[in-house]
N, C-alpha and C positions, 0 to 999 in steps of 0.2 A: 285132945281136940285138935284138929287138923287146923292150918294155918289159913286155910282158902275159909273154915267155919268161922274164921274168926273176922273175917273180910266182909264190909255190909255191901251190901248189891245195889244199887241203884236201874230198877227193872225202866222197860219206855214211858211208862205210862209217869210217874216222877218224875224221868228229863222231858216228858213235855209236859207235864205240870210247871215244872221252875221254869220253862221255857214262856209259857203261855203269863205265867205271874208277872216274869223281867218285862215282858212284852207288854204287859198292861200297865207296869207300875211307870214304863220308860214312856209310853206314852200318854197316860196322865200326867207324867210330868211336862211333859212336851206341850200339852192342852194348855197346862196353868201357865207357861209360861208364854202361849201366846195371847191371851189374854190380852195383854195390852200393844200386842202386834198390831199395826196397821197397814195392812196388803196391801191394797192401794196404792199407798205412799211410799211401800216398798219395792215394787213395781214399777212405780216408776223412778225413786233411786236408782231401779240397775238399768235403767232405759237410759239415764242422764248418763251414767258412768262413763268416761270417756273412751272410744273403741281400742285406743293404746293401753289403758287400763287391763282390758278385758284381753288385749294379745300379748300384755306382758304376763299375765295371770299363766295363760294357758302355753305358751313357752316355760313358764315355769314348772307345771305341771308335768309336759312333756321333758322334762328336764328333770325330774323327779322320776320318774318312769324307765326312762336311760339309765340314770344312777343306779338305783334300784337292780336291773336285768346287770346291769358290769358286775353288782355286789354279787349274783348269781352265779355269774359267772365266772367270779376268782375264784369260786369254790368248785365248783364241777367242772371246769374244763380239762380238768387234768385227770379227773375221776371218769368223767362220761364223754368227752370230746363234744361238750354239749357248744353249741354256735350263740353268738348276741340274740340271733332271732329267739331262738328254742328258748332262753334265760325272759326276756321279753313276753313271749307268751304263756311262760309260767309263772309271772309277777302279774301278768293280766288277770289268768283265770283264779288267781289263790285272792286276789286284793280284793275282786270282786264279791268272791264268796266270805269271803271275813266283812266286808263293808254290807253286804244284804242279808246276812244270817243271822238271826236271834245268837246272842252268849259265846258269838266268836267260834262259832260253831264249822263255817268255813276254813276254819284251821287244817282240818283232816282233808281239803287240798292236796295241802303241800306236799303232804306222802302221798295221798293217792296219785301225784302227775308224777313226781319220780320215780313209782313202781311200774308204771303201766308206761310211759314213755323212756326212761332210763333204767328200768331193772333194779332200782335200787330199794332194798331190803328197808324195812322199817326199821333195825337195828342201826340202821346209817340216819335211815330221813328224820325220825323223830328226836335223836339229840343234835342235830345240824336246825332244825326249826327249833329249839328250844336254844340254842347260840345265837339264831337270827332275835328272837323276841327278847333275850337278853343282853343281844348288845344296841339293840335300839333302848331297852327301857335305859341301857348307863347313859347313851348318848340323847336321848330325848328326856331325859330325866335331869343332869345336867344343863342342857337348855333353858329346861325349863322355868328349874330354882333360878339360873342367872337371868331368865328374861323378867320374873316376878319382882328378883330385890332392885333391877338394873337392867334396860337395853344396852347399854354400854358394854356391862358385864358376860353379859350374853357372846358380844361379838368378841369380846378377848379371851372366853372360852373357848369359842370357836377358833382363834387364833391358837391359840396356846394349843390345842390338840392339834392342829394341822403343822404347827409347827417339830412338836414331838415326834409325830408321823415322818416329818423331812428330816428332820436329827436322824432318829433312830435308819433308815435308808441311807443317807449321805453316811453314816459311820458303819454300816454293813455290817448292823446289828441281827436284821434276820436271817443272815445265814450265820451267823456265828451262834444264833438262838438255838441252832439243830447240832451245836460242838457235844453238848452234853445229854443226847437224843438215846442214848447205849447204856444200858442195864445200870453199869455199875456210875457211868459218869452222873447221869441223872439226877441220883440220889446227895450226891455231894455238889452239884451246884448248890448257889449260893441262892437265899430266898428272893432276889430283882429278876436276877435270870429266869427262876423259875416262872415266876409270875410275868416274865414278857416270852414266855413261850405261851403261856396259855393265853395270854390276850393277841398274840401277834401269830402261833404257829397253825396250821394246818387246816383253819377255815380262810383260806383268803389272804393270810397275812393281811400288812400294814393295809393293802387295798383297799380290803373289806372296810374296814375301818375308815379310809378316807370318803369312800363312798357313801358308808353310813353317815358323815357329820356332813357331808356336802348335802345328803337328801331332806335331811328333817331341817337344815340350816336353810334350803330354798322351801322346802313346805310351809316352813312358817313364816317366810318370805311374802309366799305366795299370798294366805291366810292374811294378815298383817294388813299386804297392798289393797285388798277386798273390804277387809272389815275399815280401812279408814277412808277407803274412799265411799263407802255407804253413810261413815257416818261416825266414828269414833275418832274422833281427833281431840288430843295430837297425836302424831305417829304412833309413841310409848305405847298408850293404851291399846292400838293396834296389835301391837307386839302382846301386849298382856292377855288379850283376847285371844290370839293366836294362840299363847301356851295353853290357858286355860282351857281353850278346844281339844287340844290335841291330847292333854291330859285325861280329860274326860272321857276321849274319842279310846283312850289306849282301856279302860277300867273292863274288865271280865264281862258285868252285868250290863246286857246290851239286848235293845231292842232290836226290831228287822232295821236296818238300814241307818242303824246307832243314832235314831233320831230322839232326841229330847236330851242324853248326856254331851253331846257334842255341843248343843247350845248352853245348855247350864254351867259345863264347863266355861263357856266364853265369859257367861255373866259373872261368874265366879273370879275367873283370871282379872274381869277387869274394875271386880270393886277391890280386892287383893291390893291394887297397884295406884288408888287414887282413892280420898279421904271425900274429895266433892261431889255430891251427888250428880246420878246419872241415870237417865230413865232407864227402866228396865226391855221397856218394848224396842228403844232404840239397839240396843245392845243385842235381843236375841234376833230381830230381824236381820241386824249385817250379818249374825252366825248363821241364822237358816238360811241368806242366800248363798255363804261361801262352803255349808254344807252341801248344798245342792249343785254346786259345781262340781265339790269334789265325787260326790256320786254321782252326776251324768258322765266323767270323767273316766270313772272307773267301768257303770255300765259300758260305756260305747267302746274301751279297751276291749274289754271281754267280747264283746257283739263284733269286733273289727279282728279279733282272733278266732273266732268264729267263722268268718267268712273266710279266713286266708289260711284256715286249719290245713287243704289238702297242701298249702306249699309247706309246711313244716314238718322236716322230712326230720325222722330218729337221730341222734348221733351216734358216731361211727364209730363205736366201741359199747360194750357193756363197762359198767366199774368197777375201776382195778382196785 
């Protein structure tokens, strides 16, 4: 019996079966838990919110979008001569499509733009997206345990990585990372080395990496400033909110537009982190309005890449 008969198929009518299930089941969740929403009074929370609130938010966010297209950019510029903007509008349209697609299904993105915009082979795009989702789950996973035992914790995780990051640079450990880069050297490194070639070499280096914990460290920043000023205070539980969103926000099974885990996740994160009771309605309302930032956020990216598509011109190389 041949290898491929032994391989089960998953024809379309199944992926949109599980598609259509997650979709329903995410958003019966989403129903129960608005239940004890009260729009209204939601409403106008985000009316009161102070207008500094709201332009520190979205400088943040903007600021999250930067990081993001740099992170792209320590990786292909040297492969495709790709520019800030070009990195920019390919975090636009991939973020987009993972945030509004059923089961994360906008993933196939992130190759599709590097084939048709930068030549680049699926052989290259799909283990480079499979480094990007795994070095966000070490660094947002991280995060996240230190923000549920500890906000504290959290920020000298943060420390403590960005400082490793300036060690490792200040002692010109990444290029000494590539001494044993040659057949036979390779193999006889020593198991540290090995292991800071693959976390440091050849997507981005250290960059990637700084970029990465500067992005999810202001996202949940951002998240945090939203949910406490709607309504969860003290700060802490902020923070707890924030992880727990972002947790839930990252999980496979996802409705269109990850609505209902993104909030459950919050409620989750923030009984995790406090013994005292806490309405439940209060808790998913600050998450579906700091959900609905981050998706108008993300739409109008895409919709404003959209409009400026003709100025984004190919870069000036295929990859080498």
């Amino acid at each position: 019996m041949s290898r491929h008969a032994l391989t089960p198929r998953v024809g379309p009518r199944a992926r949109r079966a599980v598609q259509a299930l997650s979709a329903v089941l995410a958003l019966g969740l989403l129903a129960w838990l608005l239940q004890g929403v009260d729009v209204h009074a939601l409403a106008d929370t985000a009316r009161r919110m102070p207008a500094a609130t709201w332009a520190l938010a979205l400088a943040g966010v903007a600021a999250t979008y930067a990081l993001r297209a740099a992170r792209l950019q320590a990786e292909w510029q040297g492969r495709t001569g790709a520019r800030f903007v070009d990195c920019l509008a390919l975090f636009a349209w991939h973020n987009a499509a993972v945030s509004l697609l059923p089961l994360r299904a906008g993933e196939a993105g992130y190759a599709w733009w590097l084939h048709r915009h930068w030549q680049v082979p699926l052989a290259r795009s799909l283990p480079s997206l499979l480094w990007l989702r795994l070095q966000d789950a070490a660094v947002l996973g991280t995060l996240v345990v230190a923000l549920l035992v500890s906000p504290g914790l959290a920020l000298a995780a943060v420390a403590a990585m960005a400082a490793l990051a300036a060690v490792l640079l200040r002692r010109g450990w990444h290029g000494a990372l590539h001494d044993g880069d040659d057949v036979h050297g390779a193999g006889r490194a020593p198991w540290p080395r090995r292991l800071l070639q693959g976390l440091y070499g050849g997507r981005g280096g250290w960059r990637s990496w700084a970029f990465c914990i500067a992005n999810w460290a202001i996202k949940l920043g951002v998240s945090a400033l939203l949910l406490q000023a709607a309504g969860l205070r003290p700060a802490a539980l902020g923070w707890c909110g924030a992880a727990g969103a972002e947790a839930g926000a990252a999980l496979p099974l996802q409705a269109p537009a990850g609505l209902g885990v993104f909030e459950a996740g919050a409620l989750a994160g923030v009984h995790a982190c406090t013994a005292a009771p806490m309405e439940a309605g209060t808790v998913v309302g600050a998450a579906l309005l700091v959900h609905a930032l981050w998706l108008l956020a993300s739409v109008g990216a895409a919709l404003a890449v959209l409009v400026a598509r003709r100025g984004l011109a190919a870069p000036l190389r295929a990859p080498s």
